[in-house]
TORNULO-56129 format. One line per 8 residues: for each residue y, z, x of N, C-alpha, C, O, CB. Coordinates in steps of 0.02 Angstrom, whole numbers, plus 50000, padded with zeros to 5 digits. Atoms other than C-alpha are relative to their C-alpha. Glycine has a CB too. Layout:
TORNULO-56129
Y,Z,X,Y,Z,X,Y,Z,X,Y,Z,X,Y,Z,X  ...
END
This chain:
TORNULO-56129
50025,50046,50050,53734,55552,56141,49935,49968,50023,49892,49950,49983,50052,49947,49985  50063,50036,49955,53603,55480,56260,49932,50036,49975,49879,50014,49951,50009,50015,50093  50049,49937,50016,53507,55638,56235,49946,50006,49920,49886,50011,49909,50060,50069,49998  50014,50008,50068,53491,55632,56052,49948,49949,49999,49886,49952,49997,50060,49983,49958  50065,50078,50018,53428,55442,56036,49933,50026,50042,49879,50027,50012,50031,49898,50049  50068,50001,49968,53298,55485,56171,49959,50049,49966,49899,50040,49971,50001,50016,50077  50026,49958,50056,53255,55638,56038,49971,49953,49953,49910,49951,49944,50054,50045,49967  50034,50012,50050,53259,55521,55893,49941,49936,50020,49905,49911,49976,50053,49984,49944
50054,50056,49992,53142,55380,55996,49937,50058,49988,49886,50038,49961,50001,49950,50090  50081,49982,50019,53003,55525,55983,49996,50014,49938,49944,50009,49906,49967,50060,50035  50023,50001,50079,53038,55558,55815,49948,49932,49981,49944,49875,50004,50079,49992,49948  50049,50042,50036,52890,55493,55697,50040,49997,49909,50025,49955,49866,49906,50047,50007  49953,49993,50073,53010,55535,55527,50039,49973,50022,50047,49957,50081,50028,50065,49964  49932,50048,49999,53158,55445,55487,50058,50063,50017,50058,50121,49997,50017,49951,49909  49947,49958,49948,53302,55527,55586,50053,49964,49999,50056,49903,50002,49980,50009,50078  49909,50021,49952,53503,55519,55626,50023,50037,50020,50005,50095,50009,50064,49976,49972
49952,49953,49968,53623,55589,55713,50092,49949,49975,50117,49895,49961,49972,50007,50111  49923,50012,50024,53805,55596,55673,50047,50001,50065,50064,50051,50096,50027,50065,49943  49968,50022,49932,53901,55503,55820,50086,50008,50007,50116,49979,50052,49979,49917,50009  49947,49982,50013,54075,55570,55767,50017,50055,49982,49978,50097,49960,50017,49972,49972  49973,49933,50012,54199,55701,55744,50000,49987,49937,50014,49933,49913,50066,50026,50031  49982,49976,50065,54194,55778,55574,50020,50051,49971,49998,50106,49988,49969,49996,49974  49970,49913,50021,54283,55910,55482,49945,50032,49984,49889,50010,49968,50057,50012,49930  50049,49931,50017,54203,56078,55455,49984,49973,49930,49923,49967,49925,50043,50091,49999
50040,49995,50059,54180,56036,55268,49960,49947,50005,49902,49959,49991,50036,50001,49937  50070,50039,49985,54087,55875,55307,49947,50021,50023,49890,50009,50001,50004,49957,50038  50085,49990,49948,53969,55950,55441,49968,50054,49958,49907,50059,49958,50007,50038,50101  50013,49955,50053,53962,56089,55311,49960,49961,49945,49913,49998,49930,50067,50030,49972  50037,50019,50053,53882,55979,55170,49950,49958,50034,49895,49956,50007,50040,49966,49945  50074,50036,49976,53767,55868,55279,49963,50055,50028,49904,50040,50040,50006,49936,50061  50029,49948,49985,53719,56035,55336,49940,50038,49944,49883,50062,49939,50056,50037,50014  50066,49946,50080,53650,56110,55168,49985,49931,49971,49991,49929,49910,50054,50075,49907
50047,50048,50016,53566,55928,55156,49942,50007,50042,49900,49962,50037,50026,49935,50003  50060,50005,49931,53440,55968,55301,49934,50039,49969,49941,50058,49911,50031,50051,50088  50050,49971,50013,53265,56049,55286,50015,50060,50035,50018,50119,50021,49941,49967,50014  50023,49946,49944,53270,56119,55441,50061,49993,50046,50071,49933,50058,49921,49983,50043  49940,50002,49928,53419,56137,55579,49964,50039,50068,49933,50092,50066,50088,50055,49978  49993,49967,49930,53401,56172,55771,50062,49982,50038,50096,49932,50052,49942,49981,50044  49904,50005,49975,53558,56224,55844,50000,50032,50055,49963,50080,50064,50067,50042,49949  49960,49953,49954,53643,56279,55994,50064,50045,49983,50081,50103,49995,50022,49961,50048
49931,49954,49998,53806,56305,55941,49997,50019,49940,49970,49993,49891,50074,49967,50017  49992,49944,50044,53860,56453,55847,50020,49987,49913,49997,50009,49860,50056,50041,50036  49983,50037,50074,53946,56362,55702,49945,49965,49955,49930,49983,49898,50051,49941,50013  50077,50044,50027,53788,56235,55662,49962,50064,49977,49977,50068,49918,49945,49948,50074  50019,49947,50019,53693,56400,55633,50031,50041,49964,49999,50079,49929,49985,50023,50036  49947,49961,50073,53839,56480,55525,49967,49963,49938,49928,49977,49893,50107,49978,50001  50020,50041,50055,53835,56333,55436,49926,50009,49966,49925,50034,49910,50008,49933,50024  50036,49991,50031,53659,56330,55403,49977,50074,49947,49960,50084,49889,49970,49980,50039
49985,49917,50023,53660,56512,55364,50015,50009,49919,49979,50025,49871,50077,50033,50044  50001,50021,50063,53752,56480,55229,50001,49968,49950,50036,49971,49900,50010,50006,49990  50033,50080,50040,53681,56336,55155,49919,50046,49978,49898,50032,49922,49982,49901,50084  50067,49960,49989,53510,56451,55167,49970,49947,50038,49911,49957,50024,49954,50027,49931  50043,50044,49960,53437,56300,55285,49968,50015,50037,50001,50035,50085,50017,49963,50027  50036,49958,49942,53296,56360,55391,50042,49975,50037,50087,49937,50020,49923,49993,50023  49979,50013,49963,53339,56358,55565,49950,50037,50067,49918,50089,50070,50065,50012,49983  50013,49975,49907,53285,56376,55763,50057,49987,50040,50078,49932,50057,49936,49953,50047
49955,50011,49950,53416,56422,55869,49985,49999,50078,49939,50030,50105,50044,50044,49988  50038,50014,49927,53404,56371,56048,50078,50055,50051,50134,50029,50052,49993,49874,50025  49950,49941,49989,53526,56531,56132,50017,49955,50071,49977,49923,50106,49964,50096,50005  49959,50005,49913,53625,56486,56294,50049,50046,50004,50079,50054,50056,50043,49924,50021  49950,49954,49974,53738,56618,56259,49990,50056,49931,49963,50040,49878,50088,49958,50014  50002,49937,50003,53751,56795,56201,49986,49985,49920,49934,49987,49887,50067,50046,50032  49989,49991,50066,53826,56770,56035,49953,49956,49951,49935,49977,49896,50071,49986,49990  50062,50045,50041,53699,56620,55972,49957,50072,49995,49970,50095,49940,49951,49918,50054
50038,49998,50016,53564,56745,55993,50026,50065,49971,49984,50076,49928,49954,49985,50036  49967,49941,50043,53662,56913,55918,50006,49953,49929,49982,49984,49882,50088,50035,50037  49984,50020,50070,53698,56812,55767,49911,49970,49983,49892,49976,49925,50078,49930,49996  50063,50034,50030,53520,56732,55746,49961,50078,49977,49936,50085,49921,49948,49942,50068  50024,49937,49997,53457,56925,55775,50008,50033,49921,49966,50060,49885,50043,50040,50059  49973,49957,50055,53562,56986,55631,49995,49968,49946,50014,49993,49893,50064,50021,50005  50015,50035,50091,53512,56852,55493,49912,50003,49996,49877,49983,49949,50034,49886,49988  50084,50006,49986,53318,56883,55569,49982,49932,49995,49938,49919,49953,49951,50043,49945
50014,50052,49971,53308,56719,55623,49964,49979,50058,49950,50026,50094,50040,49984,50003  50063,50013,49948,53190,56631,55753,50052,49983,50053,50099,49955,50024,49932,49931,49980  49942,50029,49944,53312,56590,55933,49958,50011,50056,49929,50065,50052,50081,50044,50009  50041,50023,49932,53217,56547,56102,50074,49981,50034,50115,49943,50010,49930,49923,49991  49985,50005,49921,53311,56552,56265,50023,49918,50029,49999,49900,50083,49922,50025,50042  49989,50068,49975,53378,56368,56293,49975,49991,50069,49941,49947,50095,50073,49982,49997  50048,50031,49924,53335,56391,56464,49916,49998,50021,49887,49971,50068,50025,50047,50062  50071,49977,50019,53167,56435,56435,49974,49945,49970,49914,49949,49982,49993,50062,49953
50029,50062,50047,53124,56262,56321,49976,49960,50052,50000,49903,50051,50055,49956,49951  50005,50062,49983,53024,56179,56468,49932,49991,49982,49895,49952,50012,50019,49984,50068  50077,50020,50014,52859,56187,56384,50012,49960,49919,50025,49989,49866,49938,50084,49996  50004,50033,50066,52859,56057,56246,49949,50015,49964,49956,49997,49906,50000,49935,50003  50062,50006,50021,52684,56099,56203,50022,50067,49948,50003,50060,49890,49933,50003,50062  49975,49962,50026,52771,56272,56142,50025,49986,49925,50004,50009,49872,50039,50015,50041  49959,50023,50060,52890,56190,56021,49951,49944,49946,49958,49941,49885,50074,49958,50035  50043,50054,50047,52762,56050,55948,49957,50048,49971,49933,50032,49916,49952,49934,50041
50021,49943,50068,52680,56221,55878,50024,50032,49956,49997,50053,49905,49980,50045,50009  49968,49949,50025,52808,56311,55832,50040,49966,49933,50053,49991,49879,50047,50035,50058  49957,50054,50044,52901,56171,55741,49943,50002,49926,49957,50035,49877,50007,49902,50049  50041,50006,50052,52759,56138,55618,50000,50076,49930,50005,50076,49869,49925,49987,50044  50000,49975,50036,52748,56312,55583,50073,50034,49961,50067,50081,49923,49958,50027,50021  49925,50009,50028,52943,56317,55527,50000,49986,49956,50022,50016,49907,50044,49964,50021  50006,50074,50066,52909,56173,55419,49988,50037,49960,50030,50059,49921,49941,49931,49997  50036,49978,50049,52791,56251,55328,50012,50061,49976,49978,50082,49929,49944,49998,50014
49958,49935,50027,52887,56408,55300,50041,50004,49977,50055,50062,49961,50017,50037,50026  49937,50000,50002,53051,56347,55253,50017,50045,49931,50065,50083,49927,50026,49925,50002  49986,49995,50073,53043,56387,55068,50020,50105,50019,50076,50131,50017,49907,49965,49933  49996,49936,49974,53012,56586,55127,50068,49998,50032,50115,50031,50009,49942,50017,50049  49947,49983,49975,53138,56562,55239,50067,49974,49967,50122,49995,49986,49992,49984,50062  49935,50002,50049,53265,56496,55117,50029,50061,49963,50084,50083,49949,49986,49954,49946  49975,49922,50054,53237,56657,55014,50006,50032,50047,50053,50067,50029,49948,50044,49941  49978,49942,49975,53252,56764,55141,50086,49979,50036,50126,50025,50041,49936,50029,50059
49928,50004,49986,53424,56690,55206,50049,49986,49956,50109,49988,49971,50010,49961,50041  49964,49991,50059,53477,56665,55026,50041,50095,49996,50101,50108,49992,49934,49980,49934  50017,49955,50011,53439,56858,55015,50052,50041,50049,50077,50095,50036,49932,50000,50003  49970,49950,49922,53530,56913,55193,50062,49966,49982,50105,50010,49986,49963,49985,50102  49954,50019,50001,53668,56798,55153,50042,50041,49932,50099,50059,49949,49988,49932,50004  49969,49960,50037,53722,56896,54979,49998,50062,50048,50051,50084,50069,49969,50005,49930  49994,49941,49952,53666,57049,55092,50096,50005,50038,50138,50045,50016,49926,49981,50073  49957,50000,49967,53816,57015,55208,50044,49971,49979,50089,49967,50021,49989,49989,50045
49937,49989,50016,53943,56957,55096,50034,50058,49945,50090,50066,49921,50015,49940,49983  49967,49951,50022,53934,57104,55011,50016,50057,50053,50041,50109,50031,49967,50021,49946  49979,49971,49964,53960,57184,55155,50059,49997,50035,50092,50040,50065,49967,50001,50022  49932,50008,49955,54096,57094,55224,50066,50020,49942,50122,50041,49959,50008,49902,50035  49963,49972,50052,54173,57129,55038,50022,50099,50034,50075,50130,50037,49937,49990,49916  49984,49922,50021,54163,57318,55064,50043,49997,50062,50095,50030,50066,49930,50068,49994  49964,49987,49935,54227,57301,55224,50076,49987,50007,50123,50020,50030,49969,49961,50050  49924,50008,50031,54372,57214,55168,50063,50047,49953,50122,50063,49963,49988,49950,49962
49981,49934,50039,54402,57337,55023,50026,50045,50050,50088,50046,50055,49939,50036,49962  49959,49968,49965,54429,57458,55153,50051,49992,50048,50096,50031,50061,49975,50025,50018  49934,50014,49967,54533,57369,55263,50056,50000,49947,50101,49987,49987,49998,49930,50038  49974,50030,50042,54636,57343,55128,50029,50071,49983,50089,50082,49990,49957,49955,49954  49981,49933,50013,54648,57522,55080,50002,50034,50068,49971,50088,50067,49951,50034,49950  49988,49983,49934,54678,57565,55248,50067,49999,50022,50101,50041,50051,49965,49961,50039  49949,50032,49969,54812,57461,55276,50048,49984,49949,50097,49949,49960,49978,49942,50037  49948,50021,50060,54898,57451,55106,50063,50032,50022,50069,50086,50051,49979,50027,49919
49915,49973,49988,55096,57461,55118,50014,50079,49931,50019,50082,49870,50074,49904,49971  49971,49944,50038,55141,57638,55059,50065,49993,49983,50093,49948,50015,49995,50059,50034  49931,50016,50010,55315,57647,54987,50043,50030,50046,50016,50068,50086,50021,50017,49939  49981,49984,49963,55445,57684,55075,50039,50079,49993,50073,50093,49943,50024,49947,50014  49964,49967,50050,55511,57851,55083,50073,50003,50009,50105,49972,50052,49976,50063,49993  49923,49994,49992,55692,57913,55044,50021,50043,50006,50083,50046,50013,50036,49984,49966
END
């Protein structure tokens, strides 16, 4: 929590952070209220995902940056973030892209639930109970 405030003292925009546990559908709707999300963890980036909320993921582990990969999303190396001068460029140009990047994760997000549909379909027919015989 320390961490954060000392984030939002450099903020120059009006800023919060959410100092409590909240269910998935809460963090889920203040989620698709954001412009922009930067996330570590894997869920915060679901979420935005499908909210279409831009996003920068900051990877510390495998699966953050496999999943940022596969929605063509932007993800930098958490360990790698010690040049601030990096991010005070990169941020701006985010901003100013979001709208693009709404449509394109609008776009990838039908993409992949019709995929997870077909995929289902076949599980489904895969695995349907045949009758029994006699």
């Amino acid at each position: 929590m320390a961490e954060a405030s000392k984030v939002i003292n450099y903020m120059t925009e009006k800023s919060s952070v959410v100092f409590r546990i909240c269910q998935p559908n809460e963090m889920l709707a203040i989620i698709a209220n954001l412009d922009l999300l930067i996330g570590m963890r894997l869920h915060s980036l679901i979420f935005a995902a499908q909210n279409a909320v831009p996003m920068l993921g900051l990877s510390y582990d495998p699966k953050v940056a496999a999943f940022m990969k596969s929605i063509d999303q932007l993800v930098i190396d958490a360990g790698q973030i010690h040049n601030s001068r990096y991010l005070k460029e990169l941020l701006p140009k985010l901003i100013n892209e979001r709208v693009a990047s709404k449509n394109a994760l609008r776009k990838k997000r039908d993409e992949l639930r019709e995929l997870a549909g077909k995929s289902f379909q076949l599980f489904t027919q895969y695995f349907r109970r045949k009758p029994a015989r006699q």
